[in-house]
C-alpha positions in Angstrom: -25.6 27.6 1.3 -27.8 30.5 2.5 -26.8 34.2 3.4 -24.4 33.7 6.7 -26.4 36.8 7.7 -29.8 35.0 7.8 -28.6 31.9 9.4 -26.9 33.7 12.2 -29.9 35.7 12.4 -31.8 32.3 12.9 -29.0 30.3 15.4 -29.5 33.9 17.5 -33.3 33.5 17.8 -32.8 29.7 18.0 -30.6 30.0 21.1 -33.0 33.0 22.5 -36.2 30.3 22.6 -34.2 27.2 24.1 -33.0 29.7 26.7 -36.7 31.3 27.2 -38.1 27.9 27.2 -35.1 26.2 29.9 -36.0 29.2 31.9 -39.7 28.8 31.7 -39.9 24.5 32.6 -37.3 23.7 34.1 -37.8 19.9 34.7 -38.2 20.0 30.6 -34.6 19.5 28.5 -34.9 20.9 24.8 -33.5 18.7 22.5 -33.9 20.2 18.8 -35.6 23.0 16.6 -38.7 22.1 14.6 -39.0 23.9 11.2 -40.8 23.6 7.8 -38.9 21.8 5.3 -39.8 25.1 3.2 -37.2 26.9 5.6 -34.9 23.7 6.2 -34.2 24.1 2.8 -33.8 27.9 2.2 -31.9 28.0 5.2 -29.9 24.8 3.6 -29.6 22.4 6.9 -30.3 18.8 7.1 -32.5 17.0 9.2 -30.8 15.9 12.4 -27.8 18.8 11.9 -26.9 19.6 15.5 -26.9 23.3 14.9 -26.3 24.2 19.0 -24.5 21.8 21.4 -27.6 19.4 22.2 -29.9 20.9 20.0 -30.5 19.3 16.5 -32.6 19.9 13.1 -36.2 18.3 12.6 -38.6 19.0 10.1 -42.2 19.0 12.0 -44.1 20.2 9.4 -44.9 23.5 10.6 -45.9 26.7 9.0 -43.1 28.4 7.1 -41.0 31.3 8.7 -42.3 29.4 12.2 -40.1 27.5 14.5 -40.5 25.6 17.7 -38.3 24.0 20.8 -38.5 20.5 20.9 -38.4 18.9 24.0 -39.0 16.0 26.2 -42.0 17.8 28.1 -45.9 17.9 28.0 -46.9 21.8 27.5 -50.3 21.1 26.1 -51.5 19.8 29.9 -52.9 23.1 30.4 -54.7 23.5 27.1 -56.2 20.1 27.7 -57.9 21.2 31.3 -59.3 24.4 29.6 -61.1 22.8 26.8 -62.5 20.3 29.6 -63.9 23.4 31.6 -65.6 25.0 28.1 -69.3 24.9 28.6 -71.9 25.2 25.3 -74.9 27.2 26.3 -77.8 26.7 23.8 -81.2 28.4 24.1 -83.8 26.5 24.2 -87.2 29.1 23.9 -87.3 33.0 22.4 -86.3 35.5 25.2 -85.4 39.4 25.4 -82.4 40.8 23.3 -80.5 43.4 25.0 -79.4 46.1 22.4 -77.7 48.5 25.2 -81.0 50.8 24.7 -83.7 48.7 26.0 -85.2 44.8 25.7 -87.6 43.8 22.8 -89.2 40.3 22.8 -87.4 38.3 20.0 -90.2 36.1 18.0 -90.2 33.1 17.9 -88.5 31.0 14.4 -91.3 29.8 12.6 -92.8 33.7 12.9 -90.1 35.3 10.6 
């Protein structure tokens, strides 16, 4: 068993999240903590230990001293629009370079 100190430490900032994350998406319902199984087993708790009323144990394979909520929402919707909106801008000829002081004609590859 570890130091009562550290796991209340870790239930505190456990309950902290889920109430952060309730508050933040509301139409989501938390259902568990994911940790490292690094920290699963320093902290000594088993996967699937319900450690808050509703809220259970699951190793997710995350970096250790990391945890996450679980829940039975999509928070990555966002994250997927942005990348759609990313635009790659290639050059195609030699231009000017801006330095701050002035513009200089920038040669062409095959002249360095």
């Amino acid at each position: 068993m570890s130091d009562l100190s550290k796991i209340a430490k870790n239930l505190q900032a456990f309950q902290m999240a889920i109430n952060a994350h309730d508050r933040e998406n509301p139409t989501h319902d938390a259902y568990g903590i994911g940790l490292s199984a690094f920290d699963m087993d320093r902290l000594g708790l088993d996967e699937g230990e319900t450690i808050l009323p509703g809220i259970t144990i699951h190793c997710d394979g995350g970096t250790s001293g990391n945890f996450r909520v679980l829940c039975n929402g999509e928070h990555d919707e966002e994250l997927e629009e942005a990348e759609e909106e990313v635009v790659d801008a290639v050059a195609v000829r030699a231009g000017t370079a801006d330095r701050g002081v002035g513009s200089r004609e920038v040669p062409p590859p095959d002249e360095w």
